[in-house]
BALUM-449942 format. One record per residue (C-alpha): residue in one letter; x, y, z. Coordinates in steps of 0.2 Angstrom, whole numbers, plus 5000, padded with zeros to 4 digits. Each point is the difference from the previous one (the first is absolute). Example, Ala and Ser with C-alpha at 12.3 -4.5 7.8 and 13.67 -1.06 7.14 Angstrom:
residues 2
PT r    u    v    w
PT A 5062 4978 5039
PT S 5006 5017 4997
//
This chain:
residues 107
PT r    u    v    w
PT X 5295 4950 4956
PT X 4983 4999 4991
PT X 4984 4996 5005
PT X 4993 4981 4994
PT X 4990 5004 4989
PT X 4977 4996 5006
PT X 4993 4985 4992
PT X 4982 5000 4990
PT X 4989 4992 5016
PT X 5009 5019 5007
PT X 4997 5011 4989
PT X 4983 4993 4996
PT X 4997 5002 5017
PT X 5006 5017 5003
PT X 4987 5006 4985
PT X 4986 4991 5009
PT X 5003 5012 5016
PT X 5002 5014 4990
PT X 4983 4996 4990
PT X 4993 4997 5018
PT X 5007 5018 5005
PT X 4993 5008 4985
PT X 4982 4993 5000
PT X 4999 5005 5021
PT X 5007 5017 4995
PT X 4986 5002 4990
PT X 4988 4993 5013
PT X 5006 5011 5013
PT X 4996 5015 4988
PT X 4982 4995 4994
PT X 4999 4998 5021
PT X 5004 5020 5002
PT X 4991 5006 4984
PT X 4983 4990 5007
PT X 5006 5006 5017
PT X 5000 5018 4994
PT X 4983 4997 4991
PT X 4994 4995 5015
PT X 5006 5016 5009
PT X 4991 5011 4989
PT X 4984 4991 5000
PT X 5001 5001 5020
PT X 5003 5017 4999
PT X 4987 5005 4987
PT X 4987 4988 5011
PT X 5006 5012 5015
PT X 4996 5014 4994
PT X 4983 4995 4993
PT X 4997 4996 5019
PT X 5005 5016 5005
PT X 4989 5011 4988
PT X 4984 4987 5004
PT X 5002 5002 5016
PT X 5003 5019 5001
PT X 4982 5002 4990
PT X 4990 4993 5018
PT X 5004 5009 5016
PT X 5005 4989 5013
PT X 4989 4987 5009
PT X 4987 5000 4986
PT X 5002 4986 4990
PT X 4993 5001 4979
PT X 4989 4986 5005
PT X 4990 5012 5008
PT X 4999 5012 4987
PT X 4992 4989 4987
PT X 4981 4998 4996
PT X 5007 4982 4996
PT X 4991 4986 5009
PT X 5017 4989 4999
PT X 5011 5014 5005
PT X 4992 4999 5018
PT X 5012 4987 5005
PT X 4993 4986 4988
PT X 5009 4995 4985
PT X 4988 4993 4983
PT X 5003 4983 4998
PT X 4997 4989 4986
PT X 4991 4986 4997
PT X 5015 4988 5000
PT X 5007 5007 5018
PT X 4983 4996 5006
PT X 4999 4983 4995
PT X 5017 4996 5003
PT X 4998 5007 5020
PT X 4984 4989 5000
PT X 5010 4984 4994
PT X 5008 4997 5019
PT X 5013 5012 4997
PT X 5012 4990 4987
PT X 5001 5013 4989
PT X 4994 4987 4988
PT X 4984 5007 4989
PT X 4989 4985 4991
PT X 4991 5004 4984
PT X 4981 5003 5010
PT X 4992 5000 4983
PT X 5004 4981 4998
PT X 5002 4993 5018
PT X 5007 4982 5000
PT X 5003 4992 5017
PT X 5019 5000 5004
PT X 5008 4979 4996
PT X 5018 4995 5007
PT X 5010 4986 4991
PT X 5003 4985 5010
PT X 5019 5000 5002
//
């Protein structure tokens, strides 16, 4: 005895899934080639670590080696990181050359 024989609705559909299978297929693989690429650059990082932190001996941090005034646990900041600390702590930085007062909308 032979099988009935799929109509178009299942053969349309049984493409769709094998579309859907191909296209996450190739996601899973962009997912492991980034994944690798993300393993090297962790283990390039690491080893940048290592060789910075063999060239101080232990318990003296390059901060303290440094002439620098910044290096002496102060970073250099600019202009706008001033002004938007100074702005009540939004994060929002008005233009301080042309100050307007702040207007709201009535809703």
């Amino acid at each position: 005895m032979s099988r009935p024989r799929p109509d178009s609705d299942d053969i349309a559909r049984i493409e769709a899934l094998r579309a859907e299978l191909r296209r996450l297929r190739a996601e899973v693989m962009r997912l492991e080639e980034d994944k690798h690429d993300l393993e090297r650059r962790n283990a390039i990082l690491a080893l940048e670590l290592e060789q910075a932190r063999a060239k101080f001996p232990p318990g003296i941090s390059p901060s303290q080696l440094s002439d620098e005034p910044w290096t002496r646990g102060q970073r250099p900041t600019s202009d706008a990181s001033v002004l938007a600390r100074s702005n009540g702590s939004t994060g929002f930085v008005r233009n301080a050359s042309k100050p307007r007062p702040i207007t709201f909308s009535a809703a």
